[in-house]
TILUM-278688 format. One line per field, with one value per atom (N, C-alpha, C): x negated, y, z; residue in one letter; atom name; residue number from 1. Coordinates in Angstrom, 3 decimals, always signed. Layout:
# TILUM-278688
px c(X, ...) .
py c(Y, ...) .
pz c(Z, ...) .
aa c(a, ...) .
at c(CA, ...) .
i c(NUM, ...) .
***
This chain:
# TILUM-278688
px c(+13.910, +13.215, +14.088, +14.038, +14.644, +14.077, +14.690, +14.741, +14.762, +14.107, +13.968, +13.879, +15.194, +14.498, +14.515, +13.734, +13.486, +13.519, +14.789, +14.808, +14.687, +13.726, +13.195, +12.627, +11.787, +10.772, +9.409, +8.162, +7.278, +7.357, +7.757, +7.597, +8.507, +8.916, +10.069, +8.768, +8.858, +8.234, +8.374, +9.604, +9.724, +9.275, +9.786, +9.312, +7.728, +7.367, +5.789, +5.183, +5.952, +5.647, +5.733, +6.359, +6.897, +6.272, +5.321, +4.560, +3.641, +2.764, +2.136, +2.206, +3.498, +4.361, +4.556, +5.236, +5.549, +4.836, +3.793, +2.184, +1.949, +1.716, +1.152, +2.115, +3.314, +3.808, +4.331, +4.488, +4.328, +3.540, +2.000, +0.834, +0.406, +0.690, +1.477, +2.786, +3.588, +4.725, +4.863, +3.572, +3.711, +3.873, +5.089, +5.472, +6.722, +6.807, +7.712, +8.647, +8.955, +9.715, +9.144, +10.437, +10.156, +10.437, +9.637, +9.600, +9.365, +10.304, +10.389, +10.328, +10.036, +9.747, +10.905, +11.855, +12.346, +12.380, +11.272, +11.625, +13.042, +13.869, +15.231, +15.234, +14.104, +13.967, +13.592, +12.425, +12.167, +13.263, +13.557, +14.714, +15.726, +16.353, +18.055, +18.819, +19.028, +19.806, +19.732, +18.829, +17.908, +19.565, +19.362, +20.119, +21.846, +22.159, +23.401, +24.631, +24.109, +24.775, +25.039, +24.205, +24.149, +24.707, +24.944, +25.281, +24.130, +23.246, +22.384, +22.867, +22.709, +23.398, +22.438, +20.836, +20.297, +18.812, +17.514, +16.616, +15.571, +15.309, +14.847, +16.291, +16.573, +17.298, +16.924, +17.147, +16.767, +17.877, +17.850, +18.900, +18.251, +18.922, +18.511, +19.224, +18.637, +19.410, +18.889, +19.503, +19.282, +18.676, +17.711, +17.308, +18.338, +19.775, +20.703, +21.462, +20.799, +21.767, +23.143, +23.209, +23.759, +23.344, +24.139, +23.648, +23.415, +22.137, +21.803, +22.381, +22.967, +23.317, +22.626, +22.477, +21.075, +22.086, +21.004, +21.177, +21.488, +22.420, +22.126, +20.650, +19.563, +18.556, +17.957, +18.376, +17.823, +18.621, +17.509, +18.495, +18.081, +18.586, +18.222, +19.790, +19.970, +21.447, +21.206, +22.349, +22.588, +24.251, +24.138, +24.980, +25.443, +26.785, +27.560, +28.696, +28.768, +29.504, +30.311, +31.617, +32.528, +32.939, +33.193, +33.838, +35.346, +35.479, +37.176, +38.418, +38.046, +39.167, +39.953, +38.458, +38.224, +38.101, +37.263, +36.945, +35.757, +35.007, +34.015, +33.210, +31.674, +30.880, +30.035, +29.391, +28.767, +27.393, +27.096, +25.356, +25.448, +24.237, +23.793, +22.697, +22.573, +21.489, +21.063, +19.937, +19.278, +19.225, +19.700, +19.269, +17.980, +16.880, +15.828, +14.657, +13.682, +12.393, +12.757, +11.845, +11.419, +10.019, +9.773, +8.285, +7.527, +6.725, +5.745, +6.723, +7.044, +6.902, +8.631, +9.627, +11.407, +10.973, +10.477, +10.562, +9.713, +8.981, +8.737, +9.867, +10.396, +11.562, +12.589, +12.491, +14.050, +13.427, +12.523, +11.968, +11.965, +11.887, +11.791, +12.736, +13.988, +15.077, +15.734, +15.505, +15.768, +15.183, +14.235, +14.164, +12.493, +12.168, +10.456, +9.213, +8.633, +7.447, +6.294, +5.319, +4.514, +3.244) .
py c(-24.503, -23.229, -22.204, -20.796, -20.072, -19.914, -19.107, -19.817, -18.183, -17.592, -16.249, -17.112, -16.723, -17.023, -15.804, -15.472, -14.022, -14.644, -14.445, -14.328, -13.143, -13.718, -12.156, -12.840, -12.262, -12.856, -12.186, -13.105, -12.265, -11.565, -11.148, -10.020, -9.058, -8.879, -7.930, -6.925, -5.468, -4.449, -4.524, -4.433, -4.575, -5.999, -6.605, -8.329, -8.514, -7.806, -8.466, -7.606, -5.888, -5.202, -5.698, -7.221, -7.613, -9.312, -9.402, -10.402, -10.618, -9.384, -9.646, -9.957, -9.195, -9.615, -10.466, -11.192, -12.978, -13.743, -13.907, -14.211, -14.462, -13.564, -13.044, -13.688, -13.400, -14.095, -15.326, -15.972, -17.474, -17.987, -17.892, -17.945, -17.834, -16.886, -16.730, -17.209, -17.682, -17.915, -19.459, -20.611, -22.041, -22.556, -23.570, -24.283, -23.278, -21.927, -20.829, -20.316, -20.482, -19.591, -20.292, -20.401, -20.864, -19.749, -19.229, -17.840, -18.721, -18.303, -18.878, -17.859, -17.744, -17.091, -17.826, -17.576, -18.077, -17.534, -17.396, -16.985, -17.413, -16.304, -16.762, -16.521, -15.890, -15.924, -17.720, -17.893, -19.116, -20.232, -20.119, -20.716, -20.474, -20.367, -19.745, -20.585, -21.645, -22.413, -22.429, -22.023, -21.888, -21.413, -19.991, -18.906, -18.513, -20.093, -20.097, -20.503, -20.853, -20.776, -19.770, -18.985, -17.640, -16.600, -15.124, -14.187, -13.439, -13.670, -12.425, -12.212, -10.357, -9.624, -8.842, -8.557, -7.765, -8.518, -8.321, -9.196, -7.754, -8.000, -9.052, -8.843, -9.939, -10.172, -11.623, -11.441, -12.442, -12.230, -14.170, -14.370, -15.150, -14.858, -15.121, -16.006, -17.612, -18.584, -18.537, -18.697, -18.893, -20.708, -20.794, -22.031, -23.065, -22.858, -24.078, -23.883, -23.396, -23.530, -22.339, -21.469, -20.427, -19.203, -18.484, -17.166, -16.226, -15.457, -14.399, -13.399, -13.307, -11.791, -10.691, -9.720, -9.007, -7.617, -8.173, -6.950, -5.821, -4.925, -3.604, -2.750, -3.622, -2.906, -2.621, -3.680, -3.807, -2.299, -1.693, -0.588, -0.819, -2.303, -2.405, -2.918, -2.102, -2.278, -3.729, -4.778, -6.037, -6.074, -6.914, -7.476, -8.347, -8.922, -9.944, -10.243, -12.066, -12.476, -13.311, -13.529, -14.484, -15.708, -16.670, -17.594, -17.208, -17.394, -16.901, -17.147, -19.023, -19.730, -19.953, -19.523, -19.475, -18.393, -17.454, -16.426, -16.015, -17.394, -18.194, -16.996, -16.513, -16.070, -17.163, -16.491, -17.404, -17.297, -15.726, -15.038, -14.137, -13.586, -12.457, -12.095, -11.375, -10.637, -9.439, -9.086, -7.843, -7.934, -6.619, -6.627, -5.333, -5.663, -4.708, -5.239, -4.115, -4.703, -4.461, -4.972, -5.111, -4.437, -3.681, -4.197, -4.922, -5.071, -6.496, -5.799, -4.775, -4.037, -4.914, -4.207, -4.840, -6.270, -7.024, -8.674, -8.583, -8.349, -8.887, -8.504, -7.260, -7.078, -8.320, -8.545, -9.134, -10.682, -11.485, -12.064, -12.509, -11.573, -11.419, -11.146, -10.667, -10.847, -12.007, -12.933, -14.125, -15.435, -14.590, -15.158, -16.102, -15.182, -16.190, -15.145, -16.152, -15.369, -15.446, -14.254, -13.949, -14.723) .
pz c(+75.852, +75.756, +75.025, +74.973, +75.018, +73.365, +72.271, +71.040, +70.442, +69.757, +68.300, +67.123, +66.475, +64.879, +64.350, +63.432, +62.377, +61.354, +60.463, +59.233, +58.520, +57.825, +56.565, +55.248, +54.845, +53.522, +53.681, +53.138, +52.987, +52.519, +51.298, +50.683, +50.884, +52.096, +52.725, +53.257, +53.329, +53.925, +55.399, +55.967, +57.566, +57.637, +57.116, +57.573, +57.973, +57.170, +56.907, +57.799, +58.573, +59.676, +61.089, +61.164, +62.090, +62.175, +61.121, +60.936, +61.471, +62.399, +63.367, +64.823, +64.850, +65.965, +66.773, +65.665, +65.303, +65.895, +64.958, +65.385, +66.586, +66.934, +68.537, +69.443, +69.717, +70.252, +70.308, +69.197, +68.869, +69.563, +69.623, +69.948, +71.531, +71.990, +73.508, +74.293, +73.499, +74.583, +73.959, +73.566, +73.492, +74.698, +75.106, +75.738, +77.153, +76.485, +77.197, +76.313, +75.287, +73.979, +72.985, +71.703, +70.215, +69.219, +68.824, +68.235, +66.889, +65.767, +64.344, +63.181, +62.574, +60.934, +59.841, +59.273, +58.396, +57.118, +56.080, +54.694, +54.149, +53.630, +53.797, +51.941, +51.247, +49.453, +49.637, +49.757, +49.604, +50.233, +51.816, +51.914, +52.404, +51.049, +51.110, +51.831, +52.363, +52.642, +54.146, +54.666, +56.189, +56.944, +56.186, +56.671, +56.774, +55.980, +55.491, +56.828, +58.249, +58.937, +60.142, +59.699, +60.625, +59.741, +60.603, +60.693, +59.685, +58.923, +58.384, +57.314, +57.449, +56.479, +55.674, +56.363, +55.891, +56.512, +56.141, +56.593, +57.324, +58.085, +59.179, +60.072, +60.054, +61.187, +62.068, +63.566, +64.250, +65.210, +65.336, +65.914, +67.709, +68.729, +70.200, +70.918, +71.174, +71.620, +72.934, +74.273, +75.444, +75.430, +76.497, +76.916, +76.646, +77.211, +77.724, +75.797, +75.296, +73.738, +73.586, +74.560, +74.316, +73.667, +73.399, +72.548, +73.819, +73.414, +74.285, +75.001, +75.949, +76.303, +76.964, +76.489, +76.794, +77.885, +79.474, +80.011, +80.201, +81.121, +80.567, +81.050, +80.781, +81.087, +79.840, +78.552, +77.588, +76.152, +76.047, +74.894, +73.769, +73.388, +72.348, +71.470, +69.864, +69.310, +69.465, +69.644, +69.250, +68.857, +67.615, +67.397, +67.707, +68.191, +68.990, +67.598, +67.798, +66.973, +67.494, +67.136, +67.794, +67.065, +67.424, +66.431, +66.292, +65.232, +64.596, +65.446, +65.260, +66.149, +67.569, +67.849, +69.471, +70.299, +69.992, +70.247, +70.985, +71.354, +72.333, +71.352, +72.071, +71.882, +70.821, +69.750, +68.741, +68.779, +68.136, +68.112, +68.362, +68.867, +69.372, +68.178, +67.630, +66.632, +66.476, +66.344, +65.780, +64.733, +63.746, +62.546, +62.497, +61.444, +61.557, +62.031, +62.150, +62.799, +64.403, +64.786, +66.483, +66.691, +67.615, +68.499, +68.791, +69.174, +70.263, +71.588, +72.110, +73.295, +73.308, +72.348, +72.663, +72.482, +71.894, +71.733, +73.234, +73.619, +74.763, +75.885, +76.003, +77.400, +76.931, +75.343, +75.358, +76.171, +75.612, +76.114, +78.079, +78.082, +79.729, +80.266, +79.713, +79.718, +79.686, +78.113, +78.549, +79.341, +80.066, +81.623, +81.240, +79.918, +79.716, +80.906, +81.417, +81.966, +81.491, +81.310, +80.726, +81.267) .
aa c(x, x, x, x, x, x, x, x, x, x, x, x, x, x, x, x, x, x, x, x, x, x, x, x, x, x, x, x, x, x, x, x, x, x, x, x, x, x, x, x, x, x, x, x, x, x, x, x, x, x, x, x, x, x, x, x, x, x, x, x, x, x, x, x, x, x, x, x, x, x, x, x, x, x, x, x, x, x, x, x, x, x, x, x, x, x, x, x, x, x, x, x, x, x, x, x, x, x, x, x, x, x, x, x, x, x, x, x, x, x, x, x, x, x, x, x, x, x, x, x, x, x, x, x, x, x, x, x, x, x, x, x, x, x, x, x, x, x, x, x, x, x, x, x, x, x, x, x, x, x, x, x, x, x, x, x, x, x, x, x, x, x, x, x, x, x, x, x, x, x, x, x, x, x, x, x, x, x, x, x, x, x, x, x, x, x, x, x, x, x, x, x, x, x, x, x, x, x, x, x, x, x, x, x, x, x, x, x, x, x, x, x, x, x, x, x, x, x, x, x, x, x, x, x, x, x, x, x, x, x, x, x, x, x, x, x, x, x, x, x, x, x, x, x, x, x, x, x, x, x, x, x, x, x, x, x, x, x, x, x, x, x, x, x, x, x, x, x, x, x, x, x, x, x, x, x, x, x, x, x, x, x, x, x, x, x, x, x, x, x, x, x, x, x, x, x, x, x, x, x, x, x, x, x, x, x, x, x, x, x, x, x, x, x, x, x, x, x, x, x, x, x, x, x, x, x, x, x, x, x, x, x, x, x, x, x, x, x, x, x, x, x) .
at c(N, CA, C, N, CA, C, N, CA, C, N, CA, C, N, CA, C, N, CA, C, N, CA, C, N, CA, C, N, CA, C, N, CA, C, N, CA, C, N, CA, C, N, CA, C, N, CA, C, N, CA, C, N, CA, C, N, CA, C, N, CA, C, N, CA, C, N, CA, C, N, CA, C, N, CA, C, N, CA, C, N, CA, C, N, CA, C, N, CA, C, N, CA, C, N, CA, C, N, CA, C, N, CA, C, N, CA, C, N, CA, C, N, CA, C, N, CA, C, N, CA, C, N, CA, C, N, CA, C, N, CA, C, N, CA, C, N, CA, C, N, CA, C, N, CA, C, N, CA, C, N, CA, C, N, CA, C, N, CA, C, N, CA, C, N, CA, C, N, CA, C, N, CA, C, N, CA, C, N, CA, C, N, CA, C, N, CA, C, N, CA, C, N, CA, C, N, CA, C, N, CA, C, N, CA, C, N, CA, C, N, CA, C, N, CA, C, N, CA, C, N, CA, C, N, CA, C, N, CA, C, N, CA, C, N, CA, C, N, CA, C, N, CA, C, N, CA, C, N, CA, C, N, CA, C, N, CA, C, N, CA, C, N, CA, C, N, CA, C, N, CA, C, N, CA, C, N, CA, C, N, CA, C, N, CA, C, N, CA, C, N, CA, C, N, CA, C, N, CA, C, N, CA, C, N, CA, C, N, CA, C, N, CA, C, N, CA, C, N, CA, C, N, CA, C, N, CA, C, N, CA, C, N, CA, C, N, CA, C, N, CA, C, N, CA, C, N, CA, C, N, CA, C, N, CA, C, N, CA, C, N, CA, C, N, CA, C, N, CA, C, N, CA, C, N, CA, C, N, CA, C, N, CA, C, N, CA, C, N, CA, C, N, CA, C, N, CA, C) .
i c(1, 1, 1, 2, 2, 2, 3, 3, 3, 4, 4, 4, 5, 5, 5, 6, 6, 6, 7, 7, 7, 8, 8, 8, 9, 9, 9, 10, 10, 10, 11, 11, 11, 12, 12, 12, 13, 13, 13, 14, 14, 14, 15, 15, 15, 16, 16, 16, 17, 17, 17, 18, 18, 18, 19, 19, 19, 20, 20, 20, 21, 21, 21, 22, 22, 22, 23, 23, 23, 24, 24, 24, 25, 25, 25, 26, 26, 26, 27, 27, 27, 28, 28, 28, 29, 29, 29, 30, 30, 30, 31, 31, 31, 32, 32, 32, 33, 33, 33, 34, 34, 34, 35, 35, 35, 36, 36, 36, 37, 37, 37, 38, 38, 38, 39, 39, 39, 40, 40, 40, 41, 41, 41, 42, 42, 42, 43, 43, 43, 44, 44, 44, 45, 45, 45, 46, 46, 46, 47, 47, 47, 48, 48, 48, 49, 49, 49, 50, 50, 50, 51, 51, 51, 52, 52, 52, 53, 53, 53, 54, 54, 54, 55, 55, 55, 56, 56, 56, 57, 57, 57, 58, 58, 58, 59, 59, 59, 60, 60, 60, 61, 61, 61, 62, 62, 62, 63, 63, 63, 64, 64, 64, 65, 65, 65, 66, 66, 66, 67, 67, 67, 68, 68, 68, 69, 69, 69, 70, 70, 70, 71, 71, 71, 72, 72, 72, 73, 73, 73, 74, 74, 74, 75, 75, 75, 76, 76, 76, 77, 77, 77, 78, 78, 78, 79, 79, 79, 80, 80, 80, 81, 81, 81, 82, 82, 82, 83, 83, 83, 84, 84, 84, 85, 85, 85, 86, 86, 86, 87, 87, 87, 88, 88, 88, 89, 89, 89, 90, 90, 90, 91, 91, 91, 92, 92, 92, 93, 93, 93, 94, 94, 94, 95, 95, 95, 96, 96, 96, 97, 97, 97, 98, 98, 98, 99, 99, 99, 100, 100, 100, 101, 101, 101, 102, 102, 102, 103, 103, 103, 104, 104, 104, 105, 105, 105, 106, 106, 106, 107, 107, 107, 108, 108, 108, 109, 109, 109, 110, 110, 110, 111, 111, 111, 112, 112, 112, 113, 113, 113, 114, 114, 114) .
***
């Protein structure tokens, strides 16, 4: 399944704007998408192999375990990360809040149906 993690904190202002979000679509896309919450105050260690620089950030794994590449239908900023050695594509990330409205195109983008 095609994979969102959101790292933030509760007690983050955007985080907790994006907490209903979450929710909702968690809740809706069971057994189509794994939409995750990671408190990254409480657990610091969660976050220690990704790219986050600033919270909320969420990171977008394709079904087959690849990193997302988002359409050019999608206008949404993403960040693209490379591995050093290689140069192989690593993560794809948003930093910031989201919508219900962009998490769902990205969603449908990465090929979940509603």
């Amino acid at each position: 399944l095609p994979i969102i993690i959101d790292f933030g904190a509760d007690s983050c202002v955007p985080c907790k704007e994006m907490a209903p979000v979450l929710k909702t679509l968690n809740t809706e896309m069971q057994g189509k998408a794994i939409i995750k919450f990671v408190d990254v105050w409480k657990n610091g260690d969660a976050a220690k192999d990704f790219p986050v620089q600033v919270i909320p950030t969420q990171v977008f794994i394709n079904a087959d375990g690849t990193p997302y590449m988002p359409s050019d239908d999608i206008e949404i900023k993403f960040d693209m990360y490379s591995f050093k050695d290689t140069g192989e594509h690593a993560f794809t990330v948003h930093q910031g809040g989201l919508t219900e409205e962009q998490m769902r195109a990205i969603l449908a983008d990465m090929g979940v149906a509603e």
